[in-house]
N, C-alpha and C positions, 0 to 999 in steps of 0.2 A: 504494500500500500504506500503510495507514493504522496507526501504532503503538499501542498501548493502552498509555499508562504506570500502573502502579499508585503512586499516592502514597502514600507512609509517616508515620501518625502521629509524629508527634516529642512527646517530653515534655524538661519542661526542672525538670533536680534542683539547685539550688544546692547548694556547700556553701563553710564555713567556712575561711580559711586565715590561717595571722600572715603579717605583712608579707613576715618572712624566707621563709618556704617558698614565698609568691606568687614573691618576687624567685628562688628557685631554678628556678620553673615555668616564669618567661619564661627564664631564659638555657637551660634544657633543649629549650624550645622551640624556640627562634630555634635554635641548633645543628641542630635536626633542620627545621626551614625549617619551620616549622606554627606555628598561632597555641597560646592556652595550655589553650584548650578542647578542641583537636582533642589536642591532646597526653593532657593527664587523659586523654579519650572512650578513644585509643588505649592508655592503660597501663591503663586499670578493665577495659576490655573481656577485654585480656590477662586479667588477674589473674583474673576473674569466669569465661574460659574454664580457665583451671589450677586454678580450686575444683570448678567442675562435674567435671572430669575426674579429679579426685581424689578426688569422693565418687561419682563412677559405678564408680572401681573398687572402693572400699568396699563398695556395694552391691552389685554382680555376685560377689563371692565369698561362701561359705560360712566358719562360725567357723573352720573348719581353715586355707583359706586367707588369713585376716585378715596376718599376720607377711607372706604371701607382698608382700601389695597392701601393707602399711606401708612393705616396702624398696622398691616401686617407687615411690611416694608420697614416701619421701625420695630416691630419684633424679631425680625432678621435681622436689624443691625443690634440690637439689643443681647439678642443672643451672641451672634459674630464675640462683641465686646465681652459679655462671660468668658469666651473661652478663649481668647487674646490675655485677659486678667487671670484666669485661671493657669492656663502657659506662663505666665512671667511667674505670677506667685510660683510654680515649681520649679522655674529654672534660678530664682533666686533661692530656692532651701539649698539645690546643689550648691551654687556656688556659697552658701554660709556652710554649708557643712564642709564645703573642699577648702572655706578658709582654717576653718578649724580644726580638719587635721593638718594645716601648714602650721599652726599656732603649738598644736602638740610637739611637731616635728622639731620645728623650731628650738621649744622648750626642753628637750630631748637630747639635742645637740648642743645647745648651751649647759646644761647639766654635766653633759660628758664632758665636753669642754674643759671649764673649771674645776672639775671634779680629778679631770687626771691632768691639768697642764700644773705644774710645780709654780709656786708664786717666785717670780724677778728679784732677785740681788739686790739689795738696794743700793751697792754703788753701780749696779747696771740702768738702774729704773730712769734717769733721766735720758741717755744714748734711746731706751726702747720705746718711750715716750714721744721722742724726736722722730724717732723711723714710723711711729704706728700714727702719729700726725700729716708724715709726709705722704705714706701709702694711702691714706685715708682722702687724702688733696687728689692725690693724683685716680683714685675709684671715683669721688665726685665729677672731678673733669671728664671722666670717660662717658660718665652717664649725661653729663650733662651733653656732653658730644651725640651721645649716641640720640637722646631726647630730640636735639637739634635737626637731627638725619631724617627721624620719624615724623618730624611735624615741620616740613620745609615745603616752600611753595610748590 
């Protein structure tokens, strides 16, 4: 038995996004385990199928009916909005819980840290003061470089 697949033209639509909103498309993505195209593809699709359905009820009624289809039209947007609010409230528990075990981790390693590094000489302690001042200038400067590179016209 032999299948017949029908192939699907594909068209390919760029668009436009600032850095920030890219950087929001990957972590919405990666959360939902999809890359950052499939994601857009899947929320336009959405979106393009709740406009259709909201001007087909426009159109299938009469002047009389108009008020009837605008309050189902904002119950569809009404809804939409739950579950927009309801997605954010779950992708912020993640991200407070993923702060949280960074807070653990954090506190874990500072622990060890301290716990095994021997306390400084104290004719050392000014020399090590000096160098963890300098290293400390020159970590700032980097990030601040690097912040520069991220958010450049």
């Amino acid at each position: 038995m032999t299948k017949i697949v029908e192939e699907k033209k594909e068209r390919f639509i760029g668009i436009r996004v600032t850095e920030d909103q890219y950087r929001l498309f990957q972590l919405l993505a990666k959360e939902q385990n999809v890359s950052v195209s499939e994601f857009l593809r899947s929320g336009v699709v959405n979106f393009a199928e709740k406009f259709v359905e909201s001007q087909q009820v426009l159109e299938s009624v009469e002047d009389k009916d108009k008020k009837a289809a605008q309050q189902t039209i904002h119950a569809m947007i009404t809804e939409v909005r739950g579950v927009l609010a309801n997605s954010i409230q779950q992708s912020d528990e993640r991200v407070c819980r993923r702060v949280e075990h960074m807070q653990k981790l954090l506190e874990a390693f500072l622990y060890a840290y301290l716990y095994h590094t021997p306390e400084i000489p104290e004719e050392m302690k000014k020399e090590a003061k000096r160098s963890a001042l300098a290293r400390q200038k020159r970590v700032l400067e980097l990030m601040s470089l690097r912040n520069q590179q991220n958010t450049g016209p």
